[in-house]
N, C-alpha and C positions, 0 to 999 in steps of 0.2 A: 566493216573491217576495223580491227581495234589499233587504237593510235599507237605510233612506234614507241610513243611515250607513257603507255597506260603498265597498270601493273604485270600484266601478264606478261607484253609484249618486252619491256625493259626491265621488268626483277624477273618473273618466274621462267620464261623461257630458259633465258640465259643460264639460269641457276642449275634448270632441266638439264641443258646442255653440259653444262661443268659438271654434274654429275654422270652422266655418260662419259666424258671424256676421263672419267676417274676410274670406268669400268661398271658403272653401275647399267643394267638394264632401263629403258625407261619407256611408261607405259601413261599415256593419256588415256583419262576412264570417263570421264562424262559423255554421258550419252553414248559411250562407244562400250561399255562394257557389259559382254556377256555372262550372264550367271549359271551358274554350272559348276559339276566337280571339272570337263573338260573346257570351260568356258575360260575367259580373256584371263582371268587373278584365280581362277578353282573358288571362288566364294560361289556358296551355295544361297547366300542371302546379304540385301544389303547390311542385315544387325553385325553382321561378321565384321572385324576387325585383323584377325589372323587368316594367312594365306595356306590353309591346310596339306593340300597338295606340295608346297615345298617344301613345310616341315616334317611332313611324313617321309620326303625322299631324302633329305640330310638326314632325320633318325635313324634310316633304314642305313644310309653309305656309313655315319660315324661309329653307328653301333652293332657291328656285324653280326650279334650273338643276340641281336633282338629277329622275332619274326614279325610278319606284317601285322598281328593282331595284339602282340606286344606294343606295335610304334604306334598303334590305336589307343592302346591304354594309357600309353606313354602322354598322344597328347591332348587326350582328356583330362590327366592330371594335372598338367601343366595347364590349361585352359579352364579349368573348375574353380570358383571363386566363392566367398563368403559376405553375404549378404551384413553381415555385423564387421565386417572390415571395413576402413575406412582408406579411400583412395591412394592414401600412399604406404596404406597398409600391405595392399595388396600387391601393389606395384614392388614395395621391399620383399613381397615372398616372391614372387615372377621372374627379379634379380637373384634373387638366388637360386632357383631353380635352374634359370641360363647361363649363367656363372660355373655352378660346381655341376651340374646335373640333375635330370629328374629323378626322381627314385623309382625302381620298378621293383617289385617282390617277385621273387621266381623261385623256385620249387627243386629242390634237391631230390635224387633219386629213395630216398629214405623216406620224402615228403614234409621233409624238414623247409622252414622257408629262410628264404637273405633278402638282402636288400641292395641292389645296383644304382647308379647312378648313370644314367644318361644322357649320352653331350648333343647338344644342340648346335651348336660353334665349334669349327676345327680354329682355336687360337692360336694354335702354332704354325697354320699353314692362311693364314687369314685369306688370300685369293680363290683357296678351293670353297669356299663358302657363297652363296648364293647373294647377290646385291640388287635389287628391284626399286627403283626409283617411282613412284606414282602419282603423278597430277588430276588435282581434281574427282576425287575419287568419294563417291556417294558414302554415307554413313549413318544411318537410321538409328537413331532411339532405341532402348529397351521396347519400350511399349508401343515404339513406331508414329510416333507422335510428331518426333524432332528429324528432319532429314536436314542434314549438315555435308560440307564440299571440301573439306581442308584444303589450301592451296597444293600442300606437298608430301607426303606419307614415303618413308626410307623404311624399309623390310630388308633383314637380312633373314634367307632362310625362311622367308616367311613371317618372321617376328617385324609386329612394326616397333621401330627401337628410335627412328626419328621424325619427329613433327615439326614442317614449315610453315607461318605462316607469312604473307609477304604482305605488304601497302606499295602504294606508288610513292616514289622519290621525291615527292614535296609531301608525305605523310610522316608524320612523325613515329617513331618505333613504337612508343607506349600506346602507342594506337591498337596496335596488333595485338598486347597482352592485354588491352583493357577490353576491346570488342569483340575480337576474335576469338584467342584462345581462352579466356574468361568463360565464356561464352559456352564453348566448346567443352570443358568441365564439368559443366553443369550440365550439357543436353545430349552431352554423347561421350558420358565417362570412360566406357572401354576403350573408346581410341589412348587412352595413359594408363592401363595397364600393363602393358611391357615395353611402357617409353623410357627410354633414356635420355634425348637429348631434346630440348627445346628451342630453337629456331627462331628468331623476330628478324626483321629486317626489311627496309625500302632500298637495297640495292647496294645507296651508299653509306649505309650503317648498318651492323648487324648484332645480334648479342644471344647468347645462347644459353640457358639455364637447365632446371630441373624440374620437378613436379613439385609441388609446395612453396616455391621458393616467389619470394616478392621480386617485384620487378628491379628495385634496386640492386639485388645481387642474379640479377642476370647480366655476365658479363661480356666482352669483347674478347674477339680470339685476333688479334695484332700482327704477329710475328712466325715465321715458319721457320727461322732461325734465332736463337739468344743473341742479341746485340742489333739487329735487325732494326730500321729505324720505327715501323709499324703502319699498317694503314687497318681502319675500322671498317672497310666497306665488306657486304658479300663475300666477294669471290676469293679474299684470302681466307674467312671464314670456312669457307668449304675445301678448298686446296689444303688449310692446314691440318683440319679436322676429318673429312670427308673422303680422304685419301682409303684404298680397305684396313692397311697396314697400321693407321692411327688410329683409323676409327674401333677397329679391334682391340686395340691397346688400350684405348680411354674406356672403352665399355667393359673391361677385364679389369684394367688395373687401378683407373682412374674415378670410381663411384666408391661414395661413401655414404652410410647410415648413420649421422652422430644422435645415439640416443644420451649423450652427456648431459642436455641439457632438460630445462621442461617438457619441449617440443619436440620430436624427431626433425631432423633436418638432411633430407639427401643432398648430399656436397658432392660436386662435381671439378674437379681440377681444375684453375684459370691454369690463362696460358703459361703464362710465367714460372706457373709449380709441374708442367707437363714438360717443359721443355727442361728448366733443370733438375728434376727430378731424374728422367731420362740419360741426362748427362752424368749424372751420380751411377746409375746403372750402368753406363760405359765404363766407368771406374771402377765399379765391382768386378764387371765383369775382367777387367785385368788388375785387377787385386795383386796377385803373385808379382807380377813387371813391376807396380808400385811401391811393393815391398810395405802392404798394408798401408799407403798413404792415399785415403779416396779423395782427399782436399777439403776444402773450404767454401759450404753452400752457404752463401753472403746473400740472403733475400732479406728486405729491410724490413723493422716492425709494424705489425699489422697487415703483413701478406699472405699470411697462412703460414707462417714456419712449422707451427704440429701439426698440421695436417698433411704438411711435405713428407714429416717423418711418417709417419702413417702410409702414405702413396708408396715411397721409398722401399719400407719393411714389407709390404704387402706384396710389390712386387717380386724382389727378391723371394719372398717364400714363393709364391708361384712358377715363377719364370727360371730358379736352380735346380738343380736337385741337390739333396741333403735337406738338413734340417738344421739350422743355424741357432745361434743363441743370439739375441740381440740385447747387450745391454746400452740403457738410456741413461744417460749421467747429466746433470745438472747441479748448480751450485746453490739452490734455495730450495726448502723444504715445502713452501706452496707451489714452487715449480714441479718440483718433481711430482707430490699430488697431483697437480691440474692436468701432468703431460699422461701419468697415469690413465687418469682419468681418460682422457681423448684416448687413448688407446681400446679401455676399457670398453668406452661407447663406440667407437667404430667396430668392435664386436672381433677385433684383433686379440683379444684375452679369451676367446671362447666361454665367453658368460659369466666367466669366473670376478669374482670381484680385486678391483688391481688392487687393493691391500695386499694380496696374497703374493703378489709381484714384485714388494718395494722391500727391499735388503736393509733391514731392523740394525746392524752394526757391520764392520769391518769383516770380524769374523763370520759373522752370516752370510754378508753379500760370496769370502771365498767360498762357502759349502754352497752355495748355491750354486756358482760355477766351475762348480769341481764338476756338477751333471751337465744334462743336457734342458734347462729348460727354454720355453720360445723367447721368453723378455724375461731380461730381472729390468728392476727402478731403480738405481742410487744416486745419491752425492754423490758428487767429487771427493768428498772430506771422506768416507767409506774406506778410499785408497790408503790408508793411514799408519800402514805398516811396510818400510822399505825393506823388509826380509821375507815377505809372507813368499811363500813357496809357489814358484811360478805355473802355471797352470796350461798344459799345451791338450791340448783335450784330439780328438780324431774326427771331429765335426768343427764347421765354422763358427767363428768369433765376431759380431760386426758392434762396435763401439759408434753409437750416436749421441755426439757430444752437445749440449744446447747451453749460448751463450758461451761458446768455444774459446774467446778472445779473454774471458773473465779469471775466470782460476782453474779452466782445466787444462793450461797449458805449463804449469809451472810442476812444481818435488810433486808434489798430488801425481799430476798428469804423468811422469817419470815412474811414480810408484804403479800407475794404472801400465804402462806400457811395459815397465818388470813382470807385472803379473801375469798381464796376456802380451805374448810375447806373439806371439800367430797373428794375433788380433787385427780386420781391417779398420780403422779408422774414418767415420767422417763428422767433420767440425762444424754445425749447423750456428749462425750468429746471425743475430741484425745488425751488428757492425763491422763495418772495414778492417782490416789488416792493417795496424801503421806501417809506415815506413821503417821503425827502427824496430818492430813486431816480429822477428824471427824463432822466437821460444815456437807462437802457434806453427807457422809454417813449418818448423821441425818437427810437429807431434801430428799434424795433419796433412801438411802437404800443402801448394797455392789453391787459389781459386777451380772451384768446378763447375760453379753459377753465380751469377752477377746480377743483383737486381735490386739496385738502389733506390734510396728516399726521392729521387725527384721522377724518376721511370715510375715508381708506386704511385703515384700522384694524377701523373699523366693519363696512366693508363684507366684510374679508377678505382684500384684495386685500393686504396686510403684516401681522405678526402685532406684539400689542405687544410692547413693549421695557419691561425693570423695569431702574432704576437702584439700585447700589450704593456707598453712600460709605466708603473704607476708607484716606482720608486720617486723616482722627479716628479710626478705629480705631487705627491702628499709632502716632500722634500722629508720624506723620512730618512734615518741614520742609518745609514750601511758601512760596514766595513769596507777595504778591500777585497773583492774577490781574487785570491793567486790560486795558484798551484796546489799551496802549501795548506790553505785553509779547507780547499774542496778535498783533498787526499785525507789529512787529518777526520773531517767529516764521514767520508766514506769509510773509513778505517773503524769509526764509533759504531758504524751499522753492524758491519760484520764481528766485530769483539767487542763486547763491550765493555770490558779490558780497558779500552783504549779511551773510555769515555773523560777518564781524569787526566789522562793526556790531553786530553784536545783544552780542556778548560784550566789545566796548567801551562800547558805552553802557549796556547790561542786563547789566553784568557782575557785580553780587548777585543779582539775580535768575538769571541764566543760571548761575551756579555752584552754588547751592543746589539747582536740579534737577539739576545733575550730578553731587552728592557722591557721592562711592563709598561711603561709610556709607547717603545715604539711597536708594542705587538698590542695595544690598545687599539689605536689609531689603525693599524691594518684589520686588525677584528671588526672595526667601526666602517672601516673600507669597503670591506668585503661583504658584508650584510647588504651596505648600499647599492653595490656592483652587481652582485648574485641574483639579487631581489630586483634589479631592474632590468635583467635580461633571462630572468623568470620560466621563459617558455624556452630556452635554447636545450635543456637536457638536464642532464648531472653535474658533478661539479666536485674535484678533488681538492684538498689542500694539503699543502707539501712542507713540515715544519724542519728544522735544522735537529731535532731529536725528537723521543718522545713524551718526556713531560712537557716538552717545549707546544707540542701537538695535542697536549692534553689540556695546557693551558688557554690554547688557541677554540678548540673545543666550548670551553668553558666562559669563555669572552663572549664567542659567536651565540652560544644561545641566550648570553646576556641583553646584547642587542639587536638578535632577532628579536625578542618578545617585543621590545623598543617598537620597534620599525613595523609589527604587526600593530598594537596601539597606536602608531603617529598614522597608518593606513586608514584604520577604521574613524580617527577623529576628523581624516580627509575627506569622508565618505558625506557627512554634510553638506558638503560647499558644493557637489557633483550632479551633472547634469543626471538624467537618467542614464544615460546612453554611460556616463562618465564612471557612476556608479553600479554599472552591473558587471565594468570590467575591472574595475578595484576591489570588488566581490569577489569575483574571481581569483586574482592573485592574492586578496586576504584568507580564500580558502584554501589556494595552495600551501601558503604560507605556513597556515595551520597545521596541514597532513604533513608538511615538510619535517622527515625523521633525518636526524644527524646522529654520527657515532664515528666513535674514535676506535682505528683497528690500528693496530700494534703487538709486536710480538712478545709473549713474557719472559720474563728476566726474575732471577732470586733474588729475592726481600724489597720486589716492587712495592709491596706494600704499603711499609717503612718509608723508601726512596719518595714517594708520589706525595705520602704526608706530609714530611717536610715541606712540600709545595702548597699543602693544604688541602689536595685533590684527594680524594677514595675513588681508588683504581677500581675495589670491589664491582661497583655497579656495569659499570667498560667490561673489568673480566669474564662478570659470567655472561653478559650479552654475546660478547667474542667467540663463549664457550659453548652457550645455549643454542644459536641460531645458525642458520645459514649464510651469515651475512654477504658473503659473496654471491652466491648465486640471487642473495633478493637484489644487490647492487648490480648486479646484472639483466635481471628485469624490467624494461623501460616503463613500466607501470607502478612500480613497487614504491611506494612512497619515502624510502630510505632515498637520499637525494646527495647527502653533501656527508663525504668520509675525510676524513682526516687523519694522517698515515706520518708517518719519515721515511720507511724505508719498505715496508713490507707494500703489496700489488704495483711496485714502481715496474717492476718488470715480471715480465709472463704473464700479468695477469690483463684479459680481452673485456672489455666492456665497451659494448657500441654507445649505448645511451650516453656517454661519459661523454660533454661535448667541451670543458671547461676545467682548466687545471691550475692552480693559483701556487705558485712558486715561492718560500722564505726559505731556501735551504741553497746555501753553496754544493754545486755540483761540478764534477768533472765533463767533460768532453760528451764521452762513449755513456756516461750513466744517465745524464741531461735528455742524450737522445733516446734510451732508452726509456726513460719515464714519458717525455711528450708524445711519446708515442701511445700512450693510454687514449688522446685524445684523437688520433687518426682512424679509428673503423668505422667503415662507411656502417650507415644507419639509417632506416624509414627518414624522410623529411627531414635528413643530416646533411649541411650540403660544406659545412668546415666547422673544426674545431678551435678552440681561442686559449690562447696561452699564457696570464696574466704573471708578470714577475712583480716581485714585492723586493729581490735581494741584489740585482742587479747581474744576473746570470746570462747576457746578452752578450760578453765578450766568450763565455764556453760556448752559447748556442751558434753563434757565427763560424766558432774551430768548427765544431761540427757535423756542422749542413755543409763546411767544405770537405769535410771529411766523407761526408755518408752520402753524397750525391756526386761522387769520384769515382771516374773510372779506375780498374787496379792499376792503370799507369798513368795517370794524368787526369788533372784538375777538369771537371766541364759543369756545366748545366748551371740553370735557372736557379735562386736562392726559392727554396720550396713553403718555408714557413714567413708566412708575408709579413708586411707590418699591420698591425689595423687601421695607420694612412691610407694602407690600400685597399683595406676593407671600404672603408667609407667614401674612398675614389669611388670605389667603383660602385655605392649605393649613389651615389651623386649622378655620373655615368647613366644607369639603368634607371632612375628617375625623368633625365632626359628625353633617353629613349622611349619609355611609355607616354612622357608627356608628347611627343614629335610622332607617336605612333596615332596618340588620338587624334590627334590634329591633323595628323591624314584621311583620318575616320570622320574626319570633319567634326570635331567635338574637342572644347578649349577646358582644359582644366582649368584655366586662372577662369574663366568664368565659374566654373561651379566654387572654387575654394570662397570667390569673393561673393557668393550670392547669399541671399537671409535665408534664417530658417524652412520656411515653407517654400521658396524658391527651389533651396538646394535641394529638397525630396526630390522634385520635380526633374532636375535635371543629372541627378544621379540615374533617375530611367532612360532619359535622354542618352546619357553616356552608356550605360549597357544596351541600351538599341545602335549606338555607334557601332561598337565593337563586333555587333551582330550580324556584322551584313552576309558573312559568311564565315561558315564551320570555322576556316583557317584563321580568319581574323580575332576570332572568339577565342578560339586554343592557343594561339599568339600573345594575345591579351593576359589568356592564364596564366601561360610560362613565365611573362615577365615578370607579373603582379607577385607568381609563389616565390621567385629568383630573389627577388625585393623581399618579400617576408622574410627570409630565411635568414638573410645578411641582418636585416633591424633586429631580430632577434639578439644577435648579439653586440650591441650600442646600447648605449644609454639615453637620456634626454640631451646633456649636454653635449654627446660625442657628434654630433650634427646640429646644424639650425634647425630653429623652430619650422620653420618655410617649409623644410625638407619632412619636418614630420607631418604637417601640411600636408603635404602634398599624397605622403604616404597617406593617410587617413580618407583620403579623397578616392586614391586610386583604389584602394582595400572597400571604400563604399560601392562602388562600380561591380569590384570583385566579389562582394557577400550576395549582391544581386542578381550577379550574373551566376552563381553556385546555390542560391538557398536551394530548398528541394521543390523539383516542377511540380509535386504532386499537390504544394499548396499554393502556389504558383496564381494571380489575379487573371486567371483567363476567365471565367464564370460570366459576368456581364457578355463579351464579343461572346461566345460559346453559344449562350443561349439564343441570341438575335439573330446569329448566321444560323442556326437551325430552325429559328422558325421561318424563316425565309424560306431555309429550302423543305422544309416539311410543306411548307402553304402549296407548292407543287410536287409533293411524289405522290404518286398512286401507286398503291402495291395492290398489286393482285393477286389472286389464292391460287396457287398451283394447280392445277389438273393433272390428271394421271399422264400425260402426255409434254407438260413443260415445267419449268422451276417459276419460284416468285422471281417476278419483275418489278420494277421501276420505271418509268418513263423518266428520262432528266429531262426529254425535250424540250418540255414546258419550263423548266425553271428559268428564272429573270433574271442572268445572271450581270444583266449594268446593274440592278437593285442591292443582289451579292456584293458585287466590285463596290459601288457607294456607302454600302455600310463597313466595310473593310477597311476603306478610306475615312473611316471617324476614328479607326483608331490612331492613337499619335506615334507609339514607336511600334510602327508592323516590323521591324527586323527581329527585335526584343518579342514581340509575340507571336509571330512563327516559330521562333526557336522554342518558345514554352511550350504550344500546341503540340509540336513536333517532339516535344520532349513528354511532356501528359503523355502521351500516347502512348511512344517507347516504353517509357517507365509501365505503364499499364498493362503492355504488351510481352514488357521480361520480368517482372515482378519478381520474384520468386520468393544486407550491410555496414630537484640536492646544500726562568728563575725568578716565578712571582718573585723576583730577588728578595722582598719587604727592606728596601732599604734606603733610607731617607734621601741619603745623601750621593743615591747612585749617579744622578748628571753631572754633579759635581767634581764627581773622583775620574769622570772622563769626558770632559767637558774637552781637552785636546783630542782624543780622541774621534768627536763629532765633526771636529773641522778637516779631518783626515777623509771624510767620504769622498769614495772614489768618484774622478770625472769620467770614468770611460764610461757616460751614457747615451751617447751618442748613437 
């Protein structure tokens, strides 16, 4: 009998259970399942994956004007696949096939033919649809090779749409994507041809993705309510999800195909965009009572805000009738591109290219909606005639506003609500509503979802952010940071009008960020900083303008060249070991592309020379390439951008794990930019936020601001200090050293032992670790935990001891990971098999029995003794046992020129601000 505490007994049952108690039917198949059309499931073969029998009988109920040998054809269509598709190729035709319908061709009296569609799913009546829950359920190979058991198979109708698989509750979840369903993939593909949802979970954790999708962005479903405190286990995962009424709705409205990018990507709604996405839909759906006010969906940067819009518009077209117009308004021109774009690629534009979507002027965007089309794209700035003749059309209007808080709530926003005057309204932002903020609340109405910068964090859905102060280090010259100077500033972005403003009226301040001495010394900075934390990602720099950005540009490849020469002259003095990893970083160094993106302006050309600069080369690269999308490539050798104003906002880049700050920012735009650095990312586990200008009194406004309930102050300061980064590498250094040591293995031993010693007992240490699987996986988690944080430190940002120490542990760790298949078993291998060869006798089969073995003879005290010469047997069964495996699954970033410039504000330098605290 299996323990109360094994995985079936304590995850799958229970999970069995909760699914019955949702309505689902539920059928245990191992060993008990009959094959047959009238058999336990109607499979007529283990290869089967669809429950034929059911879906014949929903074909036949949904689609009355089919006959039986129609719902034959019907689901051979749907079932017939392409051997040159590739897995999630297929899977995306499958979804839409159950989605909108199959298509049938049927035959007019004239013998003329059409074409019907299908339904597989009654979505409007989600309960009349068929829910079969099944454990343990056999699944053979193509070629019958592979027979595989999935813990849990979800068939609606017959369609399998979700896969479970479950570990016991001291197994870790990546256990299940890495063995199981991995696994699973590969040796029995059709089980993820009409999946939808992906399943991990030990009971007390659970996380649910898609097909394609890395384990990193397989997420947690928390909450079955907005505001809800959250728990990660199981059983609310299936309560919130698993219900029929949701799970009909996530498989309807909630999948997406972004082919926006290199990759296809099927996206699946976190909780947070399911839930207030849904809330927004309640709004619509009383639009009239609102008087076109849908609110205010306040989900913080880097939670998917365009992909909400996207969920949003998608559903409404579905779930109303009529045929609405949706226009998307935004206040930047790569914004409204990129929102395009996601539109485009979620396949919401019907193929058509979103150029043909985006309103060319004022006058345009009205003729546009004078018709009916599905999406226009504009500015804000578009709205730009307070006379234009107001538009009430006899079809819906729905305005999706992005970055609501910024300017689309002022005369713009007044001229937009003149014009569509019918129009619903909703206000999509990553940031809060002030308190003294009533323009937006009048153009959209309060809160309709809630879901702040320290909830994003918690939840996973962005990673933290540690901040770095490295103004007081270098005791470089900074102005005051007020009010007056970050408005002024932001004012330059948007006009640039305003640029002799800022440097007439803020002209100590604005010249003191521009000194060529103190943007020397941060150029000279940031080579050293960047380059020594090398392997953490990408890396932005943020100037106070853009020549200013252009000169910083031009500094930085000064003295990178520097610091690639001072590497290679260090390469002498270096052990081997020393030198193949300074090798390393001197050939990143090398491929490391930098460029400067900035938006163009008339007679830059002119402007830039003065400075000495030819913009030329910048412009046409800007104009020539893709450089967004290569900067978005965590491969792509383009590494380190340098900007003022342009991808501060809207624009998503995971790779991006480092953002270096010299520019005066407001509150609400501060947060807005550090938020480049929070998307979770492969081996991303926090972002770093290095200031050079001293912008730590706005970043405190506004962590209180964006991590605010809409009535009152709460939560945890989200963006840390790097004190706390380096607590807590200190912390987790502890800890693995107090874990070996339970392991019975001393790290100060191995750090203080000589050369040839320390080999020796670095295997010592990976046989500690080995005593078992959990001990070894334990070991890994800490060791990668540790990496991920030194990543971003320097030499001096901790003691030597500590990097000690790290080096030690990382040795344990290369040994315990290299690959088994070159692995020192060869010597034990050989001599435990001539042992046991010295006793087998194999015999020749006769027509009447199989070859045999006799073990009886083997000696196995002689086995046992020569076992015992090896020194680390925990470390060598793991190898063995891994040989094997492996064997077995085979198949993986104002040159002022003026002599006298310190001297004309030499008062000025002693004015640097103290608020650095």
């Amino acid at each position: 009998m299996a323990s109360r505490y094994s995985e079936e007994e304590a995850v799958q049952k229970p999970a069995g259970n909760r699914l019955r108690s949702l309505g689902w039917d539920l059928v245990y198949a191992w060993n008990e399942e009959v094959l047959g059309q009238y058999g336990t499931l109607g499979r007529t073969s283990y290869r089967e994956v669809v429950l034929r029998p059911q879906l014949l009988d929903a074909l036949a109920e949904l689609n009355d004007w089919l006959d039986s040998e129609q719902c034959e054809e019907a689901a051979d269509t749907l079932l017939a696949t392409l051997a040159t598709d590739s897995p999630l190729q297929t899977n995306e035709k499958k979804y839409g096939m159950l989605r909108d319908g199959i298509p049938v061709e049927l035959t007019r009296e004239d013998g003329s033919t059409y074409t019907e569609k299908a339904q597989v799913f009654d979505f409007e009546h989600p309960e009349y649809n068929r829910f079969t829950a099944v454990e343990e359920m056999w699944v053979h190979s193509a070629d019958g090779v592979y027979h595989k058991r999935p813990d849990l198979m979800g068939f609606v109708n017959g369609i399998p749409l979700l896969f479970v698989e479950f570990k016991r509750h001291d197994k870790d979840v990546r256990r299940a994507y890495e063995d199981n369903y991995s696994d699973y993939q590969d040796t029995v593909p059709q089980l993820f041809h009409f999946n939808a949802f992906v399943m991990l979970s030990n009971g007390l954790e659970a996380r649910v993705g898609t097909l394609g999708s890395k384990y990193e962005f397989f997420h947690e479903w928390k909450r079955l309510a907005e505001g809800e405190p959250g728990a990660i286990d199981l059983d609310t995962m299936l309560l919130g999800m698993c219900n029929k009424r949701t799970f009909m709705d996530l498989f309807e409205n909630f999948i997406l195909f972004d082919h926006s990018g290199s990759k296809t990507a099927k996206i699946l709604a976190r909780n947070h965009q399911y839930l207030g996405v849904n809330q927004a839909i309640e709004s619509y759906r009383q639009r009239e009572l609102r008087n076109g006010k849908l609110g205010v969906f306040w989900h913080t940067q880097g939670s998917g805000k365009s992909y909400s819009m996207v969920f949003f518009a998608q559903k409404v077209r579905r779930a109303f009738e009529g045929s609405p117009t949706f226009v998307v308004v935004t206040d930047r021109e790569e914004l409204n591109k990129q929102i395009a774009g996601t539109f485009a690629g979620c396949g919401l534009l019907g193929g058509t290219d979103a150029k043909q979507y985006i309103a060319t002027s004022g006058k345009n965007l009205h003729t546009r909606l004078e018709g009916n089309p599905s999406f226009v794209f504009t500015l804000i700035h578009k709205f730009n005639d307070p006379h234009a003749e107001p538009i009430v059309p006899d079809h819906d209007i729905v305005i999706l506003s992005d970055e609501a808080h910024r300017t689309n709530n002022g005369t713009l926003a007044q001229n937009m609500v003149r014009m569509l005057p019918t129009a619903s309204r909703l206000g999509f932002t990553g940031t809060p509503l002030f308190s003294y903020d009533n323009i937006t609340e009048r153009t959209f109405g309060g809160y309709v979802s809630v879901y702040d910068f320290a909830t994003a964090v918690e939840d996973g859905a962005t990673v933290p952010l540690f901040y770095e102060n490295r103004s007081d280090l270098l005791e470089i010259d900074n102005p005051e940071i007020n009010d007056e100077l970050a408005e002024a500033v932001e004012a330059a972005d948007v006009d640039e009008n305003q640029r002799e403003k800022l440097e007439r009226d803020l002209a100590r301040e604005y010249h003191v960020i521009t000194s060529e001495k103190r943007l020397d010394k941060i150029a000279r900075d940031f080579v050293r900083h960047y380059s020594g934390i090398w392997e953490c990602g990408k890396a932005m720099f943020i100037s106070v303008d853009k020549v200013t950005a252009a000169r910083m540009h031009g500094l930085v490849q000064k003295y990178w060249a520097e610091e690639i020469a001072a590497q290679e002259a260090a390469l002498k003095h270096d052990t081997q070991q020393e030198a193949q990893e300074r090798q390393r970083k001197i050939d990143w160094m090398r491929e490391t592309e930098m460029c400067l993106v900035v938006s163009e302006e008339q007679n830059e050309i002119a402007t830039f020379a003065k400075w000495g600069i030819d913009i030329a080369p910048h412009r046409k690269k800007m104009a020539t390439r893709e450089l967004d999308k290569e900067f978005r490539d965590a491969d792509n050798p383009f590494r380190v951008v340098f900007v003022c104003a342009m991808w501060l906002t809207g624009f998503d880049v995971k790779p991006l794990a480092a953002m270096y700050f010299d520019k005066p920012m407001k509150a609400h735009t501060l947060m807005q930019a550090i938020a480049r650095a929070n998307r979770v990312a492969e081996g991303k586990s926090n972002g770093l936020i290095v200031d050079y200008i001293g912008v730590v009194k706005a970043l405190r406004q506004a962590l209180a601001d964006y991590t605010r309930d809409p009535g009152e102050g709460r939560g945890d300061d989200p963006v840390l200090d790097k004190d706390e980064l380096i607590a807590r590498i200190y912390e987790l250094l502890v800890a693995i050293e107090t874990f070996l040591n339970d392991c019975g293995f001393s790290l100060k031993t191995l750090m203080a032992a000589g050369e040839f010693e320390r080999l020796a007992l670095v295997k010592d240490g990976a046989d500690a670790v080995s005593v078992s699987d959990e001990t070894r996986k334990r070991y890994g988690i800490m060791a990668r935990e540790l990496f991920k944080y030194f990543k971003f430190v320097e030499k001096g940002d901790v003691d030597g001891g500590a990097w000690a120490r790290r080096d030690a542990i990382d040795a344990i760790y290369k040994l315990l990971t290299k690959r088994r298949d070159t692995a020192d078993t060869t010597d034990i291998m050989v001599r435990l098999q001539q042992i046991i060869d010295e006793y087998i006798d194999v015999r020749v089969a006769d027509d009447k029995g199989e070859g045999r073995f006799d073990i009886s003879r083997i000696d196995f005290d002689l086995l046992h003794r020569e076992f015992e010469k090896a020194k680390q047997k925990n470390l060598l069964v793991g190898e063995l046992r891994d040989v094997i495996e492996d064997r077995l699954v085979k198949a993986l970033k104002e040159n002022p020129r003026r002599a006298d410039f310190y001297e004309r504000y030499q008062k000025i330098i002693n004015e640097y601000n103290q608020e650095q605290d």
